[in-house]
Backbone as CSV, one residue per row, in Angstrom:
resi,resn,N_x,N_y,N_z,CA_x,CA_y,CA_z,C_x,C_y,C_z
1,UNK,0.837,-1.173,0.000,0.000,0.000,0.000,0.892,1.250,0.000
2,UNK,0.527,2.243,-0.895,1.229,3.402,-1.229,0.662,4.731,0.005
3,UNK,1.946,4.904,0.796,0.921,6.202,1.443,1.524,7.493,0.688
4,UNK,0.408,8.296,1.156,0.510,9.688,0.065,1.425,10.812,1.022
5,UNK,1.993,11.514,0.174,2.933,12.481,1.323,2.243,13.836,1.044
6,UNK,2.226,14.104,2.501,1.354,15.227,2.758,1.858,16.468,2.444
7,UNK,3.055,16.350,2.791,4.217,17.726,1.966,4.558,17.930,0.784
8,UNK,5.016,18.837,0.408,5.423,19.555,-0.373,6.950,20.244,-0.455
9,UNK,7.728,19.699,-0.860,8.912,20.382,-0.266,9.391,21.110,-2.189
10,UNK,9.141,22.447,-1.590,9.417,23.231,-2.953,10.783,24.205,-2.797
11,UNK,11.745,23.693,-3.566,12.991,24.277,-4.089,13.655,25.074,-4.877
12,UNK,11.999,26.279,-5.427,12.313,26.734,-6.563,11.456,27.940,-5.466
13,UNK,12.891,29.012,-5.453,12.302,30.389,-4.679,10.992,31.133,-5.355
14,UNK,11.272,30.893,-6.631,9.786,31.657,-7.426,8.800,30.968,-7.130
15,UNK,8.479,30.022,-7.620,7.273,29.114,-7.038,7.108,29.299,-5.327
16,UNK,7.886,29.215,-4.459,7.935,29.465,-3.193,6.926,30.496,-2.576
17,UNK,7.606,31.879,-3.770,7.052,33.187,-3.699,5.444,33.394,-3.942
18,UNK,5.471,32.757,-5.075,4.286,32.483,-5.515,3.025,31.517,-5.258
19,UNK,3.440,30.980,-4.239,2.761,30.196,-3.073,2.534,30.716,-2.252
20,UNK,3.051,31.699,-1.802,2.840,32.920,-0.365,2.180,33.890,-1.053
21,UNK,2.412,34.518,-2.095,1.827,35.414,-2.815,-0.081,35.193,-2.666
22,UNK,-0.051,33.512,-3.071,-1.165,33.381,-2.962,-2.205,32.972,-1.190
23,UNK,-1.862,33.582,-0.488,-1.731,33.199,0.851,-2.086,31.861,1.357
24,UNK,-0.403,31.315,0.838,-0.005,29.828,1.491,0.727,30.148,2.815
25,UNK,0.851,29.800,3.867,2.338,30.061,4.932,2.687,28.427,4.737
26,UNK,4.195,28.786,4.653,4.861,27.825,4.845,5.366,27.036,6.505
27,UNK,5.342,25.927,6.184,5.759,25.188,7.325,7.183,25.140,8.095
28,UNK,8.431,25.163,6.713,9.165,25.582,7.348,9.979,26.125,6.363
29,UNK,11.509,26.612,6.797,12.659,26.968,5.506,13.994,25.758,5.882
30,UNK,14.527,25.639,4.948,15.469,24.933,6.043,16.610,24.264,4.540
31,UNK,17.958,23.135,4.738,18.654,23.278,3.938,18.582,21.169,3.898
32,UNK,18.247,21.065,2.897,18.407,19.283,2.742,19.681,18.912,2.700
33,UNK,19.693,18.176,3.869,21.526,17.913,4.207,22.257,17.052,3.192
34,UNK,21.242,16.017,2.395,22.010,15.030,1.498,22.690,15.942,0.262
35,UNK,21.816,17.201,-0.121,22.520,17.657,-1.292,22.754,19.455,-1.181
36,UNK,22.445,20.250,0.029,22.931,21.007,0.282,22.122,22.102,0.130
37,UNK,20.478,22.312,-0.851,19.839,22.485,-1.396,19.023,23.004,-0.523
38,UNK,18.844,24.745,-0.109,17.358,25.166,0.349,16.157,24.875,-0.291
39,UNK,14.963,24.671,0.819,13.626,24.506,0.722,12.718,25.009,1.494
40,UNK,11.650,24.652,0.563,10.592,25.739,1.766,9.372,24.367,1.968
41,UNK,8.822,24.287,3.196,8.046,22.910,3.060,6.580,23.775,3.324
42,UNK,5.985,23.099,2.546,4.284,23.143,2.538,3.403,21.980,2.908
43,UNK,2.517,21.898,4.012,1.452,21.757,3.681,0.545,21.207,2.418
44,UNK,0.464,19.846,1.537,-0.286,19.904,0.739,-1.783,19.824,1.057
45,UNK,-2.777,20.454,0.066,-4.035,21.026,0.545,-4.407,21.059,-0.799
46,UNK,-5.711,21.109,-0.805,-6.349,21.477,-2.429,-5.794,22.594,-2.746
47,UNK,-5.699,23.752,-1.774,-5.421,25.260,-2.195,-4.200,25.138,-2.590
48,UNK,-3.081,24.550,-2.070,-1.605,23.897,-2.810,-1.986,23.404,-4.254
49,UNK,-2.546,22.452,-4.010,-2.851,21.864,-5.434,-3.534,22.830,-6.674
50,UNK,-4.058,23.495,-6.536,-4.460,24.678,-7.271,-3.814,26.122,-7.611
51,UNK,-2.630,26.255,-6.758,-1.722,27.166,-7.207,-0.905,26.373,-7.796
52,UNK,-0.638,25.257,-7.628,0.402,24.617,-8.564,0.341,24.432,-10.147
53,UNK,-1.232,24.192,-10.342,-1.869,24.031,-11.208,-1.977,25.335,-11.516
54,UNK,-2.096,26.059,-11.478,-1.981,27.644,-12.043,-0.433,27.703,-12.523
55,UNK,0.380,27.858,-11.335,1.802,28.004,-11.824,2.090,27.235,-13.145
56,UNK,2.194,26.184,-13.026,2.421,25.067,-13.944,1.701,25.607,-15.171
57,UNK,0.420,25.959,-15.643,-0.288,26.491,-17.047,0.704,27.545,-17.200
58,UNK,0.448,28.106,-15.920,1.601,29.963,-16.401,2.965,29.715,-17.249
59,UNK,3.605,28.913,-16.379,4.944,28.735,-17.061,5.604,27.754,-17.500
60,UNK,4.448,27.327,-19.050,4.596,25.738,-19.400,4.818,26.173,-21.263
């Protein structure tokens, strides 16, 4: 059985921005130790899922 992950861990500061823009708050900021790489973690939610889906048409 597949469980679903509730996060979101987004690595791309624009999208980030543009997740807050749309009033998301993020969960946390922080740096992924395996590859060195800031992130911002979210919350997934329909309202996640629907700015993504916006972003994604915008800049496809």
């Amino acid at each position: 059985m597949k469980k679903e992950n509730n996060y979101f861990f987004c690595y791309s500061p624009d999208l980030s921005k543009e997740i807050k823009r749309n009033g998301i708050s993020y969960i946390t900021k922080s740096i992924n130790p395996k590859n060195g790489l800031y992130y911002t973690l979210f919350e997934k939610d329909d309202r996640l899922r629907e700015v993504l889906a916006q972003y994604k048409k915008q800049y496809q």
